[in-house]
C-alpha positions in Angstrom: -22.3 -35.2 -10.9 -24.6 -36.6 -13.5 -27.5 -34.7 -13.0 -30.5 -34.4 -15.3 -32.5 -31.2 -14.0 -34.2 -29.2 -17.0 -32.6 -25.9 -17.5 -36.3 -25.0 -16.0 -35.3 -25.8 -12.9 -32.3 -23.9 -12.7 -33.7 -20.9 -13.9 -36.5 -21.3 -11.1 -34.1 -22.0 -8.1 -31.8 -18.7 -9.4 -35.1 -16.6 -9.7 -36.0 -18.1 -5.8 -32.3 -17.2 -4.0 -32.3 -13.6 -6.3 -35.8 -13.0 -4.8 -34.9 -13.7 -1.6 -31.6 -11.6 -2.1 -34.2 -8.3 -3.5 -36.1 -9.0 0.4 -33.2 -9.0 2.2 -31.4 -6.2 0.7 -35.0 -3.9 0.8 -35.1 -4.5 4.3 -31.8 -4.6 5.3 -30.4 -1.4 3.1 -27.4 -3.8 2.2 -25.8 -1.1 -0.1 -21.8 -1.2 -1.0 -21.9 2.3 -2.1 -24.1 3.0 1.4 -21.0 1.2 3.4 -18.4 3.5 1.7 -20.5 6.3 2.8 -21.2 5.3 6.0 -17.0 5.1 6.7 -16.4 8.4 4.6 -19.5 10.8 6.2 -19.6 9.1 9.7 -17.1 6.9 10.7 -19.7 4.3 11.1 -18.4 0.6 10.1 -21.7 -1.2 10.7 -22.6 -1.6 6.9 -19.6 -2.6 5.6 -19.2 -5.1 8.3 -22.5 -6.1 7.1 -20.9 -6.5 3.7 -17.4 -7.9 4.9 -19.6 -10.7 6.6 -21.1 -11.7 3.2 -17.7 -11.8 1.9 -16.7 -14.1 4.5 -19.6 -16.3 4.9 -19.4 -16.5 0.7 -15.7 -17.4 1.3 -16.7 -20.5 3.8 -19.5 -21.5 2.0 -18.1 -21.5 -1.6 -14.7 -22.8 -0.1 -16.7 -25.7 1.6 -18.3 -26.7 -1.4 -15.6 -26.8 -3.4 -13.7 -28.9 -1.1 -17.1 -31.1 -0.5 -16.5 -31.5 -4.4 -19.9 -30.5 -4.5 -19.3 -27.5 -6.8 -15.6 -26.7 -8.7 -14.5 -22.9 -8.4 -11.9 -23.3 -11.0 -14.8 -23.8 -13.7 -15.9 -20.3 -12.9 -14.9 -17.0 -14.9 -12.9 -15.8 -11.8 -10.1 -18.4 -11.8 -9.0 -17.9 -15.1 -4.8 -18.3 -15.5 -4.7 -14.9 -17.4 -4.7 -12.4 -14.6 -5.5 -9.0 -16.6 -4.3 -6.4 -13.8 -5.4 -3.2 -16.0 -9.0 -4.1 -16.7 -9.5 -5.2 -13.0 -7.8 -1.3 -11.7 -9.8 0.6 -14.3 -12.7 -1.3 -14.5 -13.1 -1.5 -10.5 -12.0 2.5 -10.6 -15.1 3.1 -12.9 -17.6 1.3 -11.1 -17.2 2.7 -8.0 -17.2 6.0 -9.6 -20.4 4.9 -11.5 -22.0 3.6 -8.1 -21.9 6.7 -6.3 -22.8 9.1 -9.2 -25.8 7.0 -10.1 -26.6 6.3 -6.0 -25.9 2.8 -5.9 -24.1 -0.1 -7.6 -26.0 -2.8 -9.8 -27.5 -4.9 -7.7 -28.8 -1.8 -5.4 -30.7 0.1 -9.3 -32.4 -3.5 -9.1 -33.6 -3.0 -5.7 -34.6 0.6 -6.0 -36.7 -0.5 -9.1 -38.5 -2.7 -7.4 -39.0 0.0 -4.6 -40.6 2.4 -7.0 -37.2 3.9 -7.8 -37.8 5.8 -11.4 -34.5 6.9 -11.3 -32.9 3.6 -11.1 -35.5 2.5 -14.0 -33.0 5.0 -16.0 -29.7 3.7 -14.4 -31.1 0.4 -15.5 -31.5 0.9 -19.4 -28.6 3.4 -19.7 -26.3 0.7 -17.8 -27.3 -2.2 -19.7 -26.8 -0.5 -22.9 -23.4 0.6 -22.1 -22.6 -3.4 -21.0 -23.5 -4.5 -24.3 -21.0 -2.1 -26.1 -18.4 -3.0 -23.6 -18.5 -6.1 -24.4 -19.6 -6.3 -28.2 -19.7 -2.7 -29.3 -18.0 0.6 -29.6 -16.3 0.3 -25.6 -15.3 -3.2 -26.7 -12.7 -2.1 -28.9 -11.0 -0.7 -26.5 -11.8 -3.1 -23.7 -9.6 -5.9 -25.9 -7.3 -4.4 -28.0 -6.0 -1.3 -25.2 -7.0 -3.2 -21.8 -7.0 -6.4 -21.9 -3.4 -6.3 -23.6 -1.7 -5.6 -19.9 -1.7 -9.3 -18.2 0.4 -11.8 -16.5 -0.1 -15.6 -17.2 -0.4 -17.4 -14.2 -0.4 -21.1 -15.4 -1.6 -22.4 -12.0 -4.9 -20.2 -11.9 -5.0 -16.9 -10.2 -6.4 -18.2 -7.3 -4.9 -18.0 -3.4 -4.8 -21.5 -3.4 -3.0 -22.1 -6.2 0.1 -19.6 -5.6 0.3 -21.5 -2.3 0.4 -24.6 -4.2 2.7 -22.4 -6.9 5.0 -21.6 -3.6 5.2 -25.5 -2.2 2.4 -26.2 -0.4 0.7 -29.1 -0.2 -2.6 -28.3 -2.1 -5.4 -29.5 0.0 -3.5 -28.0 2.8 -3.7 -24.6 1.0 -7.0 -25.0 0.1 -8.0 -25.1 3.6 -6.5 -22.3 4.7 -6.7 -20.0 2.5 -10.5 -20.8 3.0 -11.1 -20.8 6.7 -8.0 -18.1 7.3 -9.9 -16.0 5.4 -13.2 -16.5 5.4 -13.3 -17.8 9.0 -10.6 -14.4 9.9 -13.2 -11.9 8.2 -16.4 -13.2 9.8 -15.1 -13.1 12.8 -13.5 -9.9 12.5 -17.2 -8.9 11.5 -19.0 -10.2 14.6 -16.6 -9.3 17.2 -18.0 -5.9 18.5 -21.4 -6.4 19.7 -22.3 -3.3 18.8 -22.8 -4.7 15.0 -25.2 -7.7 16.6 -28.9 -6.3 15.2 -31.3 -8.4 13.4 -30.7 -6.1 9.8 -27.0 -6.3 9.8 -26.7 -10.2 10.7 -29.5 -11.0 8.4 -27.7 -9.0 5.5 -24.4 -10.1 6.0 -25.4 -13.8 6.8 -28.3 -13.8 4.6 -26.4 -12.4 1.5 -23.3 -14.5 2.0 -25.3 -17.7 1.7 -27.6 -16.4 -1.1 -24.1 -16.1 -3.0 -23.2 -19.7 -2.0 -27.0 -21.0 -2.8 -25.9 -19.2 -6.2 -23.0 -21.5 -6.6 -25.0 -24.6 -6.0 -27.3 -23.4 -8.3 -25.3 -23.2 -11.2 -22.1 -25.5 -10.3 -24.4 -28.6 -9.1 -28.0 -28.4 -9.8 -27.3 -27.5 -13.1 -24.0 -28.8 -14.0 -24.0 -31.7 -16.6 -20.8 -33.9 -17.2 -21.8 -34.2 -20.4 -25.0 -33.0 -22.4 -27.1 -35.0 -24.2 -27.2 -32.9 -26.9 -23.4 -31.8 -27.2 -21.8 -34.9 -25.8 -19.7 -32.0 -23.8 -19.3 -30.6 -20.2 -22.2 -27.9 -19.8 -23.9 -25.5 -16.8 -27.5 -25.4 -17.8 -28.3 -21.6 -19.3 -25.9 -19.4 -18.1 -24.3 -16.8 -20.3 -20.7 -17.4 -20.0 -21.3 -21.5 -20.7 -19.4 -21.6 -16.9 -20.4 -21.6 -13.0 -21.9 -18.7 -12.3 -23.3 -17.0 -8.6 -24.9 -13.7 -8.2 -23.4 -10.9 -10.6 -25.6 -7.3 -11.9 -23.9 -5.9 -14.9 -23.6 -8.5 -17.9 -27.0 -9.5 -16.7 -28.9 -6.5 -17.2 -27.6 -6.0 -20.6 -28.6 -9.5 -21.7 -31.8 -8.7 -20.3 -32.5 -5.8 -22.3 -31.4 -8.2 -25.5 -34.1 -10.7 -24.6 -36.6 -7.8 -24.1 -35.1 -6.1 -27.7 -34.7 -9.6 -29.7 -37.9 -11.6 -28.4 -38.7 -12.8 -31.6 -35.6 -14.5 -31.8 -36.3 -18.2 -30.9 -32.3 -18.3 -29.9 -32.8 -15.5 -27.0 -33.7 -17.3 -24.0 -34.1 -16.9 -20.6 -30.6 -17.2 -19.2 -29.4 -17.8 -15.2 -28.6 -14.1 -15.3 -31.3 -12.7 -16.7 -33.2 -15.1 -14.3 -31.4 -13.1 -11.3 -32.1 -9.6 -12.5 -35.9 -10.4 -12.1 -35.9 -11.8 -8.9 -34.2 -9.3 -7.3 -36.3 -7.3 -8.6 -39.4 -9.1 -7.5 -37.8 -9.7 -4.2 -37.5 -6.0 -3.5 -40.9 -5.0 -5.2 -43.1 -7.9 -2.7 -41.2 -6.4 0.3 -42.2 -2.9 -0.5 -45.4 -3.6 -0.8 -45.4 -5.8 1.7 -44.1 -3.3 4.4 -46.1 -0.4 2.4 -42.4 1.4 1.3 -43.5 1.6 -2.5 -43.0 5.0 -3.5 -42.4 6.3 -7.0 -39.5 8.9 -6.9 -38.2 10.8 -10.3 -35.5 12.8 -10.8 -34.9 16.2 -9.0 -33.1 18.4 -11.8 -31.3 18.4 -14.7 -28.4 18.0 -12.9 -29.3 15.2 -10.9 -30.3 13.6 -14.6 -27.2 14.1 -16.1 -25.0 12.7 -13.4 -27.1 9.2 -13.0 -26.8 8.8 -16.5 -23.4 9.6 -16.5 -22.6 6.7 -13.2 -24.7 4.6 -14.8 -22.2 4.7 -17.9 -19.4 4.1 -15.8 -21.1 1.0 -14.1 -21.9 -0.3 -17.5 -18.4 -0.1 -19.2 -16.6 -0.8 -15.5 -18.6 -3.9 -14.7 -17.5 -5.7 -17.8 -14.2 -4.9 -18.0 -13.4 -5.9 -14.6 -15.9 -8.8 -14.8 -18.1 -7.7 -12.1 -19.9 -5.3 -9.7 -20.0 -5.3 -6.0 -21.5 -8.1 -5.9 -20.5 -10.4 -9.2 -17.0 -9.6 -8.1 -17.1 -7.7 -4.6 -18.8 -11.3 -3.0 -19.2 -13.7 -5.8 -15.5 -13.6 -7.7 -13.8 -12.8 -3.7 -15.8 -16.0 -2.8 -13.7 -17.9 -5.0 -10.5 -16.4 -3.5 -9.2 -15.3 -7.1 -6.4 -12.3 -7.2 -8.7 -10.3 -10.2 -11.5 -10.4 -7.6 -9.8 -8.9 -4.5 -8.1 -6.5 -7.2 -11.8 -5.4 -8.1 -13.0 -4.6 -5.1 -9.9 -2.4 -3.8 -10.3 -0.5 -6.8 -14.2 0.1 -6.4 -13.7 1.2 -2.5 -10.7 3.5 -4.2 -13.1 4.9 -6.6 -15.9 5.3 -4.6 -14.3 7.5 -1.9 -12.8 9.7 -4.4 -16.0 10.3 -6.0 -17.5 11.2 -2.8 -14.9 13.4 -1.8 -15.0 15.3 -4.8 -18.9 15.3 -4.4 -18.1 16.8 -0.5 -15.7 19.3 -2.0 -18.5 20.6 -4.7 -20.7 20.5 -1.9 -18.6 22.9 0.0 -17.6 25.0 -2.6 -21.3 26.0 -3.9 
């Protein structure tokens, strides 16, 4: 995979499938936090089938890939052999926390920003600042030296695949299905009562799942180099982490508030990240205005202040130590089938409905 696209090129094509993914989840109100509610409040599964068929679809389409050779999931972040069992549990716990308090996970702020949201604009800052100290700052501290201490080395990777492999089986057998047992079992789970069959939840499920996977081709193929020129090493053209990356809105926002802060800085660049964070928000923003859905909305009380800042705190510190949000780890790490990721998400749904029960018992009490 010798490839010689400028890191220009990248950054465009991440910018078009994150613009794409702002559209879709405008219209479609694809919303994590929204699917936990929906199950909680009504009983309703609609949206988080919506959201189970981007899992799947990501799961099929990153699995495909990587068995295409097209792309290599084991040169993400997700895969790695240290599988840190704490920071996934409280991390995940946080974030979903976070999500509700502030009235939607990361990538759902972005959307809301671009809707007019002035709330989210607040999310946004106070999230991305509490990213940064997670993982350089203050909350860092504790993230490496408390945390991050509780793991178990898993020398074949932490991956599905490779504990099959771990248990005897042959390993392009496992690959293959683990990937289309999975994926294939949970998008068909999705699309079996017909009731779920309108255009908004096939196009956010569907749509959203391969955005993820466009992500992964993005990063793991367009922009992968064997070796750089420059370096004479392996490289994947201006992301953050210096490995494949897919769609992910925590880390993001806080290295886009360091570009913003340190512009001036000739080594602050555009990054694949950052890249996303504005096209999601553009995406959303051009179907607002679009559709005529623009509205500037601002806080309601003090109250209302004081817990967004507060879930947008918890989002910020929860998103790095588990590695991800609802959708960096939710869809993107679950795409790659790793243990951490499917950890994540249990721990965000757990969090999630406790904060909204809480929020129904206050409710009932006042």
């Amino acid at each position: 995979m010798d490839n010689f696209v400028s890191p220009t090129t990248v950054l465009w094509a991440v910018f078009a499938v994150a613009f794409v993914f702002g559209a879709i989840g405008q219209k479609t109100h694809f919303c994590t936090m929204g699917a936990v509610s929906d199950i909680v409040n009504m009983g309703d599964w609609n949206r988080m089938r919506m959201w189970m068929l981007a899992v799947g679809i990501a799961i099929l389409g990153a699995g495909s890939l990587d068995l295409a050779g097209l792309i290599d999931l084991d040169k993400s972040i997700y895969r790695g052999s240290s599988f840190t069992w704490l920071s996934y549990l409280v991390g995940g716990f946080c974030f979903g926390v976070g999500m509700v308090l502030a009235s939607g996970c990361g990538s759902k702020t972005l959307i809301r920003i671009g809707a007019g949201n002035l709330k989210s604009l607040v999310v946004f800052i106070v999230l991305g600042v509490a990213a940064y100290m997670t993982m350089r700052g203050l909350f860092g501290v504790f993230r490496v030296n408390v945390l991050e201490k509780f793991a178990v080395d898993l020398p074949g990777g932490q991956d599905i695949p490779a504990l099959l492999v771990a248990g005897g089986m042959d390993e392009s057998l496992a690959a293959r299905l683990a990937v289309f047992g999975i994926g294939g079992g949970l998008t068909a789970w999705c699309l079996a009562r017909r009731e779920f069959w309108t255009l908004d939840n096939l196009l956010g499920g569907l749509g959203t799942g391969l955005l993820v996977v466009a992500a992964w081709y993005v990063s793991g193929h367009l922009g992968y180099l064997a070796e750089h020129p420059d370096t004479l090493e392996e490289a994947f053209l201006t992301t953050n982490s210096g490995r494949m990356e897919s769609l992910t809105f925590v880390a993001p926002v806080a290295y886009s508030l360091e570009l913003l802060m340190l512009w001036s800085d000739a080594s602050r660049v555009l990054s694949f990240g950052i890249a996303s964070v504005l096209g999601v928000i553009a995406g959303s923003l051009a179907w607002s205005l679009a559709t005529r859905g623009f509205r500037w909305e601002g806080f309601a009380s003090v109250e209302d202040t004081a817990t967004h800042l507060l879930g947008a705190v918890l989002m910020g510190f929860g998103g790095v130590v588990a590695m991800g949000c609802t959708i960096g780890q939710g869809i993107s790490g679950v795409s790659t089938l790793a243990l951490g990721s499917f950890a994540t998400l249990a721990a965000i749904v757990g969090g999630a409905v406790l904060a909204m029960k809480v929020q129904y018992w206050r409710m009932m009490r006042d």
